[in-house]
N, C-alpha and C positions, 0 to 999 in steps of 0.2 A: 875559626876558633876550634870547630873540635875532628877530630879523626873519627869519623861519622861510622858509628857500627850501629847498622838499621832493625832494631828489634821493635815487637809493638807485643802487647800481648792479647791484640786483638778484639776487645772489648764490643767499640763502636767504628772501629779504623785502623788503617794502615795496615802494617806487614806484620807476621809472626814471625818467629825464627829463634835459634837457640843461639848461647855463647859459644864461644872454641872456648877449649881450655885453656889456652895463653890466652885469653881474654876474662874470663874467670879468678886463674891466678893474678892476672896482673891489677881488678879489680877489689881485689878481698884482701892482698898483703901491703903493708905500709908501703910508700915509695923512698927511697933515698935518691935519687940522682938530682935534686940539689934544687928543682923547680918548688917556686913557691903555690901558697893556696890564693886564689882569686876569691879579694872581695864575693861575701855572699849574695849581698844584695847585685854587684855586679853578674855574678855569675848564672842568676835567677833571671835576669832580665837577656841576658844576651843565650843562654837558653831558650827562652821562649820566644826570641826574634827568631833563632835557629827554627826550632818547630812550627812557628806559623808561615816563614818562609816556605820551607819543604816539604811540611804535611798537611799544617791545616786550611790553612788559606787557598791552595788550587783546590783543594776539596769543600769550600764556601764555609770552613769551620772557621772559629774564633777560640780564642785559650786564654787563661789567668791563670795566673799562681796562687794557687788557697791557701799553702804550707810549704814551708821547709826544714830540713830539718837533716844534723848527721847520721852517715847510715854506715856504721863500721869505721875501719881509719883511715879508709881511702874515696870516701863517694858523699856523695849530698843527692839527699831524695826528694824531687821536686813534687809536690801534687797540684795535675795539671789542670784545671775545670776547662772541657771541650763544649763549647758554645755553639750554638747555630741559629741564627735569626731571636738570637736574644735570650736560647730557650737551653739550659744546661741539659746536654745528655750524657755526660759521664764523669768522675773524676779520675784522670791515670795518673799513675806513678810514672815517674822520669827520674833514671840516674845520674850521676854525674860527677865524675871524679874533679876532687877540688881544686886541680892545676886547669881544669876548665879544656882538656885538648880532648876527652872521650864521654864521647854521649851513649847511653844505654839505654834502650825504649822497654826493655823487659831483662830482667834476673830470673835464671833456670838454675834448678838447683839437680844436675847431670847425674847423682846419684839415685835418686828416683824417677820413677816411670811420669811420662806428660798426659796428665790425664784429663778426660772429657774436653778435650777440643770445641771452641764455639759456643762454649755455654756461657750462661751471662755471670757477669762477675758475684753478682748479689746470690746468684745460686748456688757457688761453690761450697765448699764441705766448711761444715762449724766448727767451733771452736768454745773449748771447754772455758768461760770465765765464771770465777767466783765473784758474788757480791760482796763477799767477805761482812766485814759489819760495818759497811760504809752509808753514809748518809743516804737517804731513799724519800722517796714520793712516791704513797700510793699503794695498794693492799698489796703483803705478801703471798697471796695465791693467786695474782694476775697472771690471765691466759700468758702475756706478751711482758719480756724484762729489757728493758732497755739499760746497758751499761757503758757508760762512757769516759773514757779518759780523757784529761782535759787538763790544760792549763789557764789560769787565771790570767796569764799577761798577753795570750796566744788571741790575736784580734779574731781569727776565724772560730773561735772558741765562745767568744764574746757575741757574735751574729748570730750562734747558735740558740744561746742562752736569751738572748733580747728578741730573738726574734721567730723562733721555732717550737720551742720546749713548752712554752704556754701553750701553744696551739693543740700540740699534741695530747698535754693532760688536758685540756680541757674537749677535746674533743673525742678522746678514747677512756674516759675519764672511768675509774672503777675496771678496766681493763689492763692498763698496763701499769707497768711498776717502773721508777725512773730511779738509776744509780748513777750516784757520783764518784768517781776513781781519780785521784789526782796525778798527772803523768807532767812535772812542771821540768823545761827542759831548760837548764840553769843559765847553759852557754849563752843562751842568747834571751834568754827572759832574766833578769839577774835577780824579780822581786816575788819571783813567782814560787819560790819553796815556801817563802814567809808568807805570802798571801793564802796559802794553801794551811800552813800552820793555823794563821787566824782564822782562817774558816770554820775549823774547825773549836777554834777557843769561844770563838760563836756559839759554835755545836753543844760546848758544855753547858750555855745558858739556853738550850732551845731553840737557838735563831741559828739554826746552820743555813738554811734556804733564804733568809732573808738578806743574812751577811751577803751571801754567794750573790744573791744578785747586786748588791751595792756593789760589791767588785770589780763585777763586769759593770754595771753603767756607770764606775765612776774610773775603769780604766783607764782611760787615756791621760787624767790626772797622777792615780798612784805611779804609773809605772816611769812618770818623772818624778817624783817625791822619794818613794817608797817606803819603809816602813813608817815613819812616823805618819803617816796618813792613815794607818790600821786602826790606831786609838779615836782618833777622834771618828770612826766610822762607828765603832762600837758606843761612843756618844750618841750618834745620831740612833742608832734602834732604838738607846735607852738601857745598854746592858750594864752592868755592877762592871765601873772601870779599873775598877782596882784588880777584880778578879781576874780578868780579862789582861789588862796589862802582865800580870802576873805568870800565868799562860803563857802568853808571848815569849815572857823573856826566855822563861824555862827553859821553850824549846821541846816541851813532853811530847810535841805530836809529827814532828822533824822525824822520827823511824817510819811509825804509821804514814805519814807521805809517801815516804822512798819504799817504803813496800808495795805502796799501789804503784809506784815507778816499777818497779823488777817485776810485778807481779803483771803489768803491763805489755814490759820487752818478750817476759814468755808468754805472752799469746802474740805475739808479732805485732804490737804499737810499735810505729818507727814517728808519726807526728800526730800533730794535736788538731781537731778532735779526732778522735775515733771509737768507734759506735760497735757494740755487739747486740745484736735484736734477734733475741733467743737462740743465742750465740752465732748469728751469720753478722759480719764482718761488713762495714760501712765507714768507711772513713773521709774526711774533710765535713766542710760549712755544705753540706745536703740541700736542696730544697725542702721542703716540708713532703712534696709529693713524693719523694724516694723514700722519707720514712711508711707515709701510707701503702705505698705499694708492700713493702715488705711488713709491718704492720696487720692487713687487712689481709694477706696471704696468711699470716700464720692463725691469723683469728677461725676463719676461714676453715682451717681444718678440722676446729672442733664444732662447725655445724653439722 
């Protein structure tokens, strides 16, 4: 399947290496020569049969796909969970252009310098995000800000939410502060703008955190229904449905979305989740113990 260009960006494995330029250009500009795009879900899988073939499986590793998602007009960015004896050690990014023939283990950007070789990924240089005045849990002078962009209909988003996020306030609790950023990626979530809007129509009545969790555990419902399943969720809290329906229709908070979207792309969100923890960079469905580790470091400092 693919014309195998062997990059890795060396995390927990494999090879380093840069792009040629004819591999850069031909990765970053549209194609015309008439090949079509491979199914995604096909594309995803025979991906990851590729990489466990060649990389991780003679290395006793294991791999899933956490996310996918487009990356420019020529590539699909896979993110990859590296497994071993059951136990995640990393999530890497995998590229892949859509006709499915060139795989890319790493993107170098050739105009600047390759810096700090070997370091771990969670350690690399931060990044400036705003909270902006997006829904929040938890005191505004917490040592530690968790900002996350996320979509509603993104299942790795949902494992987050159900399964991590309590853990975290409740057990760094008075310490960190937890933001919500909505980053819903339409192509292929087609409910997830409007779910993002009622969240927020929630939010006018107080219940944005409550809404947000109905969301996620009643997922797999909405995202075959879709909107009409928003009203009657706003039944179940108990919110004034008139007002709420109202909301909806409007559409008032459709800009506010799309700005945590752009406001997203510039700090490099390319899929859903993705985490900033006091602005160092953490993206996919985490274990809980990757949040601690980088958590309990920055705490840490102010002892």
């Amino acid at each position: 399947m693919f014309k195998t260009q062997q990059y890795y960006r060396g995390a927990v494995l494999l090879l380093a290496g840069l792009l040629t330029g004819f591999a850069l250009g031909y990765l970053t500009a549209p194609q015309e020569d008439g090949t079509e795009d491979v199914d995604a879900e096909e594309l995803g899988e025979s991906t990851l049969a590729y990489l466990k073939q060649n990389f991780l499986s003679p290395r006793g590793l294991d791999g899933r796909i956490l996310n996918s998602s487009p990356y420019g007009p020529s590539l699909y960015r896979l993110d990859i969970e590296i497994i071993r004896s059951g136990n995640v050690l990393d999530v890497a990014p995998v590229y892949v252009t859509r006709d499915g023939e060139i795989l890319v283990l790493q993107l170098v950007n050739m105009s600047e310098p390759v810096e700090g070789a070997g370091q771990k990924v969670t350690g690399v240089k931060r990044v400036n995000v705003s909270q902006d005045d997006d829904p929040a849990i938890g005191p505004e002078d917490a040592r530690v800000v968790i900002i996350e962009f996320s979509d509603y209909q993104c299942p790795y988003c949902r494992k987050f939410a159900l399964e991590t996020l309590d853990r975290i306030l409740e057990e760094y609790k008075g310490k960190v502060r937890f933001v919500y950023r909505d980053f819903p990626i339409e192509n292929i979530h087609p409910y997830a703008l409007k779910a993002a809007e009622a969240a927020n129509c929630a939010g006018e009545q107080g219940r944005y955190f409550e809404y947000h969790d109905l969301l996620f555990e009643k997922q797999p419902e909405w995202s075959q229904r879709g909107e009409e399943a928003f009203v009657e969720y706003a039944e179940q809290l108990g919110l004034d449905v008139g007002s709420f329906r109202a909301c909806l229709a409007s559409g008032r908070y459709e800009q506010e979305v799309r700005k945590d979207l752009q406001d997203g792309i510039e700090a490099g969100v390319t899929g859903t989740p993705t985490f900033f923890i006091n602005g160092i960079p953490l993206s996919g469905a985490q274990p809980f113990e990757a949040f601690r580790a980088i958590i309990d470091a920055e705490l840490a400092k102010g002892d």
